[in-house]
Structures are given as C-alpha cells and as structure tokens.
TORMARPA-998411 format. One record per residue (C-alpha): x, z, y. Coordinates in steps of 0.2 Angstrom, whole numbers, plus 5000, padded with zeros to 4 digits. Example, Ala and Ser with C-alpha at 12.3 -4.5 7.8 and 13.67 -1.06 7.14 Angstrom:
TORMARPA-998411
506250394978 506850364995 
END
This chain:
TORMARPA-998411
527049455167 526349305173 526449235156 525549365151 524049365163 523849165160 523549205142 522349355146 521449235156 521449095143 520849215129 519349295140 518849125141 518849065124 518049235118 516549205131 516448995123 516449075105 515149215112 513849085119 514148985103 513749125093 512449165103 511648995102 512048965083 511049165081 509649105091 509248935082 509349045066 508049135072 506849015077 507248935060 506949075050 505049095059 504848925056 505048965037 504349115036 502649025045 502748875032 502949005016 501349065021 500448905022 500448725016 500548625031 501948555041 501248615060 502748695069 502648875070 502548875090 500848765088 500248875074 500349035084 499448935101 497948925087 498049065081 497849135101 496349005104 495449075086 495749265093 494949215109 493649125104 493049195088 493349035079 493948995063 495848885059 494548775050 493248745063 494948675074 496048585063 497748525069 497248325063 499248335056 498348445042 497248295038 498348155036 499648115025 500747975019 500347895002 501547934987 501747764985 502347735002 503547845005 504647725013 503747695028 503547915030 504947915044 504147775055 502347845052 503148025056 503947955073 502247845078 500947995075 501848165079 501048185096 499348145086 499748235071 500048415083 498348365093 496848485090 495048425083 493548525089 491848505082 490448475098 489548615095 491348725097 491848625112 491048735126 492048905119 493648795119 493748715135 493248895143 494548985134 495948825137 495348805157 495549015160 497049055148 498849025152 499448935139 501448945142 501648765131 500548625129 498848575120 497848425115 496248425108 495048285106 492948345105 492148265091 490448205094 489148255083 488848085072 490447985081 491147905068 490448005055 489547875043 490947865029 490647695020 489647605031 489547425030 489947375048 491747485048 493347385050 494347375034 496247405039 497247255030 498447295016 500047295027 499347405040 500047565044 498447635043 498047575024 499947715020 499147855025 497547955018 496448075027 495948255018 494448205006 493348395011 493648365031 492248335040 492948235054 493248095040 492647965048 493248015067 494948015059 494647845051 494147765066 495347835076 496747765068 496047605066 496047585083 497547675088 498747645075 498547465067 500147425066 500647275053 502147355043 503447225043 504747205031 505947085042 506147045061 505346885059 503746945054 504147075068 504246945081 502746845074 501447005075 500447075089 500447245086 501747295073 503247435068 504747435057 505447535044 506647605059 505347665072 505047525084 503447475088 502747335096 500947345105 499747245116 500847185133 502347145123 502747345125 504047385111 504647575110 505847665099 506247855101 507847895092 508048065099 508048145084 508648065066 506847965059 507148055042 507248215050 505948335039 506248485049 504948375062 503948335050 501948375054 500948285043 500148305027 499448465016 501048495006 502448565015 503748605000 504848445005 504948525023 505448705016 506748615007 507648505019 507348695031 508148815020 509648685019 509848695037 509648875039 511148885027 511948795034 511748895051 512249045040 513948955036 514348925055 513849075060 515049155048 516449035053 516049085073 516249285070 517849245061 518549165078 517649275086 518749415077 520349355080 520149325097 519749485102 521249565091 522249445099 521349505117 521849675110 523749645107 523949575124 522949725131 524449815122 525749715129 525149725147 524949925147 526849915142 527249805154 526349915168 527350075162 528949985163 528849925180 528050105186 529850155184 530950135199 532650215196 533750235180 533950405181 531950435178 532350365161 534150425160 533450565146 535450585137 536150645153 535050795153 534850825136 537050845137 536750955155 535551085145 536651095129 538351135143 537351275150 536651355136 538451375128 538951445145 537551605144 538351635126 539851655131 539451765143 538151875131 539751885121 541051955132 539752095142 539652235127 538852365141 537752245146 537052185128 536652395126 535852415140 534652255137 534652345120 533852525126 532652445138 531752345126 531752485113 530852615128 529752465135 529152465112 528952645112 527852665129 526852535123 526352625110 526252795116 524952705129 524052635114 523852825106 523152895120 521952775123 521352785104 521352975105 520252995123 518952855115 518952965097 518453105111 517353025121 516452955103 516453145096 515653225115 514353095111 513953135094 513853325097 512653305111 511753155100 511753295087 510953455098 509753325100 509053285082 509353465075 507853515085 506853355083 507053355063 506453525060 504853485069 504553315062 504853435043 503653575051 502353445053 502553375035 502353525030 500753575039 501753705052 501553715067 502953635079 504753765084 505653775099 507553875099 508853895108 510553935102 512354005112 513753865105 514953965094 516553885101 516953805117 517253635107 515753625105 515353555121 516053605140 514453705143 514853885149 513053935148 511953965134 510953755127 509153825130 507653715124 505953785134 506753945131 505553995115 506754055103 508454135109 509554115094 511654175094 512154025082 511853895073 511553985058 510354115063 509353955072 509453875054 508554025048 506754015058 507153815052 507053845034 505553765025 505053775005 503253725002 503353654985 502153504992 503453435004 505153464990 504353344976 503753234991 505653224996 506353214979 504953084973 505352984989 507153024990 508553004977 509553124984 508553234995 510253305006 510153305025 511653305036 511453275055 512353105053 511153045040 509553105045 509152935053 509552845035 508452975028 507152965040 507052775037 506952785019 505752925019 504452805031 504952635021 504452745004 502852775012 502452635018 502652545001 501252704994 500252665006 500452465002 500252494984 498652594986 497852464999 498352304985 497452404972 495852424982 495952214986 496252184966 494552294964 493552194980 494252014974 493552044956 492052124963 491851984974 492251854960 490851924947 489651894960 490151744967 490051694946 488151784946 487851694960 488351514953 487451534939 485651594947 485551524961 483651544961 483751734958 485151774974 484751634986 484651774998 486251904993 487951824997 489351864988 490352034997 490552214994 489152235008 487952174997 488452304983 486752384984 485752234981 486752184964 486652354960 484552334962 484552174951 485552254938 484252394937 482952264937 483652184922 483952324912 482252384915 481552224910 482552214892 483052024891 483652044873 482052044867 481751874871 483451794863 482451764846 481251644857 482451554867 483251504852 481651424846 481351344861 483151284862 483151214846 481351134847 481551054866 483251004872 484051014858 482950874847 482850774866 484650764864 484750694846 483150574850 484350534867 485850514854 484850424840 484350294855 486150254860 486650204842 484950104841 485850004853 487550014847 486749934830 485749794841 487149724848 488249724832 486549644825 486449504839 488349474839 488249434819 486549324824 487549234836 489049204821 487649144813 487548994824 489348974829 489648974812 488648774811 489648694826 491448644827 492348694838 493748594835 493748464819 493748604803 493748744816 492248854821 492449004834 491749214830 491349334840 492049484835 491749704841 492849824840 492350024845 493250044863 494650174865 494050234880 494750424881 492850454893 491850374881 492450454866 492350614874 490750584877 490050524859 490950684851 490350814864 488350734860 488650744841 489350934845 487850964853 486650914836 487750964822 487051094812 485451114827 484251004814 484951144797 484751294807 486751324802 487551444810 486051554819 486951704825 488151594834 487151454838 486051494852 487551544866 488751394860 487551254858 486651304875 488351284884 488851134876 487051054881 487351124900 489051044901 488250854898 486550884908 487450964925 488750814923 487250674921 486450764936 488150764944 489350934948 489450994965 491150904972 491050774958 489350684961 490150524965 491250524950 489850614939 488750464942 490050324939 490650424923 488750434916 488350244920 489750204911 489550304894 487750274892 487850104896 488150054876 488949894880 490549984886 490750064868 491349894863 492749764866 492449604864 493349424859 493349274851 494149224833 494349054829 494249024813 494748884798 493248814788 494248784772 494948984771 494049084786 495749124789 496349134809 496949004820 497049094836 496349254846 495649264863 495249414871 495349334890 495849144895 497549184903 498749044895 497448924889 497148714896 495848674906 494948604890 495348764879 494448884894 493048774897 492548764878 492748964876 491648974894 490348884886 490548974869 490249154880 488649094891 487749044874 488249214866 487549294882 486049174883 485649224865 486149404870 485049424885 483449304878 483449404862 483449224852 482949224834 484049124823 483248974811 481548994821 480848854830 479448944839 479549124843 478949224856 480649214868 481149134885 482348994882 482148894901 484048874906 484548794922 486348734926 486948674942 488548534943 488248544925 489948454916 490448384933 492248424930 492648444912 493248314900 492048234888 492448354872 492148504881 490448424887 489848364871 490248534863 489248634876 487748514872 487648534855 488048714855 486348734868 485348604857 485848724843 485148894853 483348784855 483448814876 482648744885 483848654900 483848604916 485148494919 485948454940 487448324937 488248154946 488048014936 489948034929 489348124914 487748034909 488447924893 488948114888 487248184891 485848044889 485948064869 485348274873 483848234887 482148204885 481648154903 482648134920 482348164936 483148004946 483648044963 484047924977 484447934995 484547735004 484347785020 485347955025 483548025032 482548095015 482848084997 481748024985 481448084966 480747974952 480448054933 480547954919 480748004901 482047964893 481347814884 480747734902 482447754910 483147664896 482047534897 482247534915 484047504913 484047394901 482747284913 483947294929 485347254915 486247384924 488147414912 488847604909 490147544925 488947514935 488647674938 490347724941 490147874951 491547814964 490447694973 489847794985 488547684990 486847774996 485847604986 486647654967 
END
C-alpha cells in the first residue's frame, strides 16, 4: 500500500511538471503566432506588442501610423553588410522601438501618453520643425567608411531624414573593427560580436539573447527574413508541444492504472473475516437444503393435492372477480348511454324541425320496458306531448320536406341516422356546410380581386384621369361613370388620327434619335482608322507597328437595346403593316421612353441602364494589334496590360493617350494647320521609364502635331532635347524661392556649350540646390 501511494504521489507530481510545461510551450505558441500573424500583414520588423501600443496612441489621438513612425521602420542594414546585422541589431534595438513625432503632433501625444495607462513602455523623441532637416548640407559631418553608421540606410520618402541622419551620427559612430587590436586602439568602436566601446573607457556586451537571433530583429522595411526564422520556431513549438501531450498521456493512464489498483486494495482490506468472502460454503448450505424440501414434496402425496386444489380455486376466483367487474362496468356504460340517448332523441328532432322551417316539439314518452332505465314513472319533458312509446313519439317526429331530403342526401352519403351516430352525422352535416358556405365566399373574392386588379391596371395606365378614384369595389360607381363617359365620347373615331400622329412625331424622333447613335458609332470606327493611319508611320518596335482595333460589344443590355430601337422603325417609314401597326409600335415605343424616364422601383437601375446604352462608346471593345510590317500579319494582342514589362506597358500607355488625344481633339490626319486644340500638358513627364519607351512616346506626339508642355528632372533631357523648342530652366540656390529662366532651345545649347557643362554633369543624383 505504501508503495503504492509513493508512486501516486510521484506521478501527481510529474503530471503537474508536464501540465505547466505544456502550459508554457501553449502560451509561447501563442504569442508566437500573434507575432506572425502581425508581421504577415505588414513589412516591418516592430514586435506585435509595440505595434498594438501604436495602434492605441493613433486611436486616441486621431493620428495616422505614418505621422508617428517607429524609427526601426526607417533604418535598415545595407545588403552588402550583412555581416555586421547582428551587432547593429544588439546596438539600436532600444532606438529602433523608439517613437518619432513630428512638432506640430507633439501636444496630442504627450497629452494622450501623460493621461493614458500604458501597461508597457514608450519612447518617443519630438522632432523639431527644421532640426536636422537640411539633407545635403555642406556643414553635415560625413560618417567614415568603417563607421557603423556608413552600414545602414534611412528610408529615402521619410521626412525625418535628416533628424535620423544626425542622430545617429552622434549616437552611434562606432568604428567597426575587424580585430581586437583595432578594437583597443579606437575610442568609440564595436565588434562583429556585440561589444561596444564608448567615451570613459565604458565597454558593454548584452548576450541575453543569441546576436543572430531574427525573431528580435526591429529594423529595416522587409520583414520576410524574420517570417522565416519565426515560422521555424513556431514549428518547432508545434513539435514539442506534441511530444509534451504524448507524456502527458501516458502519465495520466498510468495515474489511471494505479487509481485502479488502489480501489482494489481498499476493497480488500474493508474485509475483516474469511467467512465474508467464504462464498463455497454457502453455495454447498443452499444446494443441502434445497434437496431436503424435495425429498419431503415427494414423500407427502396428500399434501402435494391439497397445494394442488388451492391454486386451482385461488385461478378460478380470480377470474370470476374479473367477470364481474367487466359485466357491472358494461352496465354502468349501457345506463349511460340510454340516458345520453333520451337525451339527443328529443334534441335531434328539433335541430331537424328547424332545418326544415317547423316550429320546435316537446314529448314525453312512458319507457316500454323496465331496462330501459330504473324510473318507475313516466320520462316527461315540459309535459307538452304525452306519448305511450317510442314509436308513437317517432310519429309526431317524422319530417319529409323534399327541401331538407336532397339537403341530406347532397351533404350526406348515406343519409341514416341511429342514436349512436347522430353526432358523426351532425358533424359532417356542419363541416359540409361550412365548405358551401366557404366555397361561395372564395368565389365572391375571385370576383372583387379581378375587379380590383382591372382597376388598379386603369389606374396605372391613366393616372391623369383617376388621380382622385382608388382602386376598390367602393369606388364601383365612379368606374362605372367613366365607363359611360367613354362610351359616350366614341374614342374609336379618333384611332385613324393617332396613327398619323404616331407615325409622324415619335415615331420619326425615334429613327432621327436612332439615326444619331449610329452617326456616332461610324465617327468612332472613322477616327480609330484615322488614328491607324498615324500608327501605321511609327514603329513600335524595329519592323513592328501597333493597330487599334473594334469589335461590336456582346453586351446582352446593349443588344437588347439596339434591336428593340430598330423594332420600333421597321416598316413605320413604308406604312407596312397599318391594321396592326398602331397598338404594337405604340407599345414598343412606351417600353424605351418609361425606361429612359425611369420605371417606378427601377429609377436608379433605369438611369444607369440608359447611360450606359446610349453612350456609343460602350457598343465597342477595344484593343491593340501589333503588327509585322513585311506581312501585316500579327505579333501579339492586348486587350489590357496584365503579363506585360514595364517597358511593354509604358509604350502601350503611351500608344492609348495619343489614340485618346486624337480621339477627344478630333485631329485631322496629314493637316498641318486645322482648326483643332492640340495644347497638351504632362507632368513627371518620362521620369521613370526607360529610354526606348521615351523616345517612342516623342515621336508618336511629334507625329499627332501637339502642342506639349513638357514638367521632367533633368534625367531624361539627352532623350528629350532633340523634340523641344524652348525650355523653361528652373533653379532653386537658396531653399527660400525658385527662379525660372526661358530659353529657346538654341540659347540653352549655346549656353551649355559656353559653361562647358558635359551630359554628366547634369546627373540628376547630385542633389545640389546650385545645378
């Protein structure tokens, strides 16, 4: 036993050691599965904990992520130095999770930080307006080569720039060092391993956590290598957590079994005698005894018979009992029915008197036989009638109006009564009824609903003539006046006159309306081929030129559309058709003129359907063919840009805006000087794009005759100075006010030429205010 317990004791512990590991390994799961999560839907490498206190500080103050930057999100170790990541990773974690706030955002966010409890920590630092903000300037200290401040970049569209760049400089100038001499020799400097050595002869390294540990990783704009290395670890949690539930299963079925084994030992030592569990002694007593009752059944004959007789009387009484019982409750059912009886007999012959239009009958009858009940007197009922038997009262009871017999033989299958069906009877006869009476009122609604619906149609379709009747059988007199009115005024006379008038007005409005849709229709296949025209004399690629093609759009609305309008003038110009033309060609002019002035219910969707087929533009799908010069046979197809380079897309964008420029100005081809705008002005003109794609876009412009406004850096001038007639040079020395100077094309060269300025020269990377 004590064995036992020992063990009990040694597995509650381990269970509880395998629980809290469990536990433990669960909750680090957890947290590492936030932190995933958090980084999937995002590219930085802030911890999720910091993220979320942002997310708080934005929510309360009505700030943006942006306009409080962690400065982790802004910096980020060179490519080329990935080498020294750990050690800049250890030296600026505390900086990287620091918050930068703008000055004019400062107020709201020491307010919020000073009231709110935080539960964790913040830094933030406020940024002064113009603190280091002058990027480039000539009096800003040039980190050296070795520097840890040279490995690292700050985010190019940030603009704390500059606070960043000074910061670190005076911060985190370390000297990088490859060896421990050099280590020794410098002032300030730090090793590939973490150790730092500052002003004082103060050296540091925190090895808490390994110094290639991504998972603490806050720096940079890319987070994919942190994913990685997170996901690893968060597998490998998954692995040990499935390894601890396996312990954790076999120690508790190991609990279980000595659970089991300790119950057994309780039973056992509840027993404190042999003879409680001495079972074959007693079985052996009961077997001795039972033999000795046989043996005395068998030798007592007189006994055996008299057992015999008393358990055949004690079956026979039983079931006299049981016969008596089922005859008095037969009696007391039949006592009830003859009274139940007496009852209706007088009750039904009224309730037939009545159907029949009689007046109502009381009788009263002497019972023929004493079974009939244990009255000794005469069953009176108000004493009207005295009658001597049932019989005779049957006789004052007899009804045959022909009325009320096919009533009950309509109603009733079988129209024969006996005192214990008249209830059935009854029922049916009132459930047959109540279907007539059902039936009639269904018939009558049938009537009002189609009453109802042809005036509710009337209505619809004159408003103007019932704008004071509503549509419901009260108002049957007034429908009944307007249908007089009508007749008396003999409309048919008319029908001649409004077929003239339909065919002269709306119907030649709507061929003219359709005759102006296809006018446009053939103005836009006639500019697209105007634009080939064109496309046709520049390459597009060496022995390559592009073509717009048009196809009809299989739009199932705006071929609906065009066949109901051509329904609506076929045959109206020939007079074809007269008899039937006048109520068809009125209906199908309706249907289009209540949907362009929009159906009640459908406005919304009338309008959107009606700018969409009328606009003509939408009858057509368009796309670009480019084409071989030596066969015109196909190259390749665009109908949209998906799949295409950068180089491919830009060339087809600038293929599209001089189809719509052409489209739009209404350009005539060949024609120097016509009476069309051509002023075009484009913005970061050719910034991006490569030099092909730039050049192409130039000569497919110079080919349109436009006039262009051209805004560009200096990147792209070599590109562009061959197509420009006069520039406008724009300098800014000073940071206060810029300055613009227009030259023609001729004087700019010339003025180059004089300053002897080269094509690098104006590199565009030298972000000198003076160039």
């Amino acid at each position: 036993q004590e064995r036992q317990n020992e063990s009990s004791v040694a597995l509650d512990n381990q269970h509880t050691e395998v629980s809290v590991q469990m536990r433990d390994r669960r909750d680090e799961h957890d947290s590492l599965s936030a932190e995933i999560t958090s980084l999937e839907q995002r590219r930085t490498n802030i911890p999720v904990a910091q993220m979320r206190l942002r997310e708080a500080l934005c929510e309360g103050t009505g700030l943006q992520a942006d306009d409080v930057p962690f400065i982790g999100e802004l910096l980020q170790v060179r490519e080329d130095e990935h080498a020294w990541e750990g050690a800049a990773e250890r030296v600026l974690r505390n900086f990287g999770l620091s918050l930068l706030v703008a000055d004019e955002h400062y107020a709201q966010v020491a307010t919020w930080v000073d009231k709110t409890h935080l539960r964790g920590r913040v830094v933030y630092y406020r940024v002064r307006t113009g603190a280091g903000q002058q990027r480039g300037g000539r009096d800003r200290q040039t980190p050296a080569s070795d520097s840890l401040v040279s490995k690292l970049l700050v985010h190019p569209d940030t603009i704390f720039h500059g606070w960043l760049e000074n910061e670190l400089l005076q911060r985190f100038n370390y000297v990088c060092c490859e060896s421990q001499q050099q280590f020794y020799r410098e002032v300030r400097a730090i090793t590939r391993n973490g150790q730092t050595k500052g002003r004082g002869d103060r050296h540091e390294k925190d090895d808490t956590h390994r110094i290639d540990d991504r998972s603490r990783y806050v720096l940079g704009w890319s987070n994919e290598e942190k994913l990685k290395t997170l996901k690893a670890q968060c597998a490998q949690l998954e692995k040990q957590i499935f390894e601890i539930s396996e312990q954790l299963i076999a120690v508790k079925k190991a609990r279980d079994l000595l659970n089991e084994r300790l119950r057994a030992l309780a039973d056992v030592q509840a027993v404190n005698s042999w003879q409680a569990l001495d079972w074959q002694s007693q079985v052996v007593r009961i077997g001795k005894l039972t033999e000795e009752r046989k043996a005395l059944e068998a030798t007592s004959d007189i006994l055996r018979a008299l057992t015999l007789q008393l358990e055949t009387t004690k079956t026979e009484l039983k079931d006299a009992d049981e016969k008596c019982s089922a005859q008095q409750q037969k009696i007391g059912e039949t006592n009830n029915k003859l009274a139940a009886a007496r009852q209706l007999f007088i009750a039904t012959h009224n309730i037939l008197r009545e159907c029949a239009g009689l007046e109502p009958l009381t009788v009263a009858y002497q019972p023929e036989e004493a079974s009939l009940g244990d009255a000794t007197e005469p069953v009176e009922f108000d004493q009207a009638i005295w009658v001597e038997s049932q019989e005779e009262a049957m006789s004052h009871l007899t009804l045959d109006p022909p009325r009320l017999q096919n009533m009950l033989k309509e109603a009733l299958d079988e129209p024969v009564f006996t005192v214990e069906s008249i209830d059935n009877r009854q029922s049916d006869l009132r459930e047959w009824l109540q279907r007539q009476i059902d039936n009639d009122d269904a018939a009558i609604s049938r009537v009002a609903q189609r009453i109802v619906s042809a005036m509710t149609t009337y209505i619809t379709e004159f408003p103007a003539d019932t704008a004071e009747v509503d549509a419901n059988l009260a108002a049957s007199d007034e429908f009944r006046a307007m249908l007089t009115a009508l007749q008396a005024n003999d409309l048919p006379r008319f029908e001649a006159k409004f077929k003239e008038l339909l065919n002269e007005n709306t119907i030649r409005e709507v061929a003219n309306f359709q005759s102006q849709l296809n006018r446009e229709r053939d103005e836009i296949r006639d500019r697209i081929e105007s634009i080939n025209t064109s496309l046709n004399e520049i390459d597009y690629v060496d022995g390559r030129y592009i073509v717009l093609e048009n196809q009809l759009v299989t739009d199932a609305d705006i071929r609906s559309f065009q066949s109901e309008l051509r329904a609506c003038t076929e045959g109206s110009l020939t007079g074809s058709g007269d008899e039937q033309y006048s109520e068809q060609k009125f209906l199908q002019v309706r249907a289009i003129i209540e949907r362009f002035r929009g159906r009640e219910g459908s406005i919304d969707s009338d309008r959107r359907w009606t700018d969409r087929v009328t606009d003509v533009r939408n009858w057509f799908v368009f796309a670009a063919s480019e084409r071989w010069r030596s066969d015109n046979t196909e190259h390749e197809h665009y109908s949209d840009s998906g799949g295409k380079s950068g180089g491919q897309k830009e060339k087809l964008a600038y293929t599209i805006l001089a189809a719509s420029l052409s489209y739009r100005f209404g350009l005539e081809w060949g024609v120097r000087r016509s009476r069309s705008f051509r002023f075009v002005v484009i913005d970061e003109a050719f910034g991006r794009g490569s030099d092909e794609s730039a050049d192409y876009g130039l000569r497919l412009f110079q080919k349109l005759n436009l006039q262009l406004l051209v805004v560009t850096p200096l990147q792209k001038i070599h590109i562009i100075e061959p197509y420009v007639s006069a520039v406008g040079y724009v300098t800014n020395a000073t940071g206060a006010a810029s300055q613009i100077r227009c030259l023609t094309i001729e004087e700019y060269r010339a003025e180059k030429a004089r300053l002897g300025l080269m094509p690098s020269d104006e590199d565009p990377s030298n972000d000198d205010p003076s160039n």
